[in-house]
C-alpha positions as CSV (number, residue, x, y, z in Angstrom):
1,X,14.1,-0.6,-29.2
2,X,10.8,0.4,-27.8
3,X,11.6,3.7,-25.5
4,X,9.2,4.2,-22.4
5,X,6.8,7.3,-21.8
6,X,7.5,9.4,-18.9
7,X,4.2,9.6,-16.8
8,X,3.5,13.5,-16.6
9,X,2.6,14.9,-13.8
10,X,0.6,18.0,-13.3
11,X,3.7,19.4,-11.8
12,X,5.5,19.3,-14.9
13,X,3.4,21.9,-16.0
14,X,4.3,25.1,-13.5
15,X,6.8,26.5,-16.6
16,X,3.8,26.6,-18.5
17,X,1.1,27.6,-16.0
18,X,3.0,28.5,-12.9
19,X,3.0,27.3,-9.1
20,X,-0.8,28.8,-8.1
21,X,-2.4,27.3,-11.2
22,X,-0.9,24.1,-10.6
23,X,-1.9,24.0,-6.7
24,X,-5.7,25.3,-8.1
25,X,-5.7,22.4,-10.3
26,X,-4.7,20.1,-7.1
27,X,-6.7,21.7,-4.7
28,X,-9.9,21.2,-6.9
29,X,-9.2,17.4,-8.0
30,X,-8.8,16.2,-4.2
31,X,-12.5,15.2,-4.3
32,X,-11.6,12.8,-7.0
33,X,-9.2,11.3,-5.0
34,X,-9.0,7.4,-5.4
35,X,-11.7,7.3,-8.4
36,X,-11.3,6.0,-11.4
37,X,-11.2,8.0,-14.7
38,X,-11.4,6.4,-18.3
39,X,-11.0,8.3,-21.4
40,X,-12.1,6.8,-24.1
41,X,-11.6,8.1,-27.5
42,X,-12.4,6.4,-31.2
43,X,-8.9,7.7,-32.5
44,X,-5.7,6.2,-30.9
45,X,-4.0,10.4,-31.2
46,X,-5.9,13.1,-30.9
47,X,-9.5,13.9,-32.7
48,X,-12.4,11.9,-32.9
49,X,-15.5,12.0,-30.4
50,X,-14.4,11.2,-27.0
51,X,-16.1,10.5,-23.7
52,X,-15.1,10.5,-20.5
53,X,-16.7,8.0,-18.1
54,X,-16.5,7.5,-14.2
């Protein structure tokens, strides 16, 4: 049986980084608002060369 991911959200990380990082992080991504992002990556996990295109 094939379990589903949990989308993380970069509130799920204020335990790590706390509240004012977290609200940096949102704060300086609003320009980015409705763009697209791709990651792409030669590896499936972790490693490789990856690129980030836009």
């Amino acid at each position: 049986m094939r379990v589903p991911k949990k989308i993380i959200q970069v509130e799920d990380f204020v335990p790590h980084v706390g509240a004012e990082t977290v609200e940096r992080i949102i704060r300086k991504a609003k320009p980015f608002r409705d763009r697209h992002v791709v990651h792409v990556n030669s590896r499936y996990y972790g490693g490789g060369v990856a690129e980030v295109l836009s």
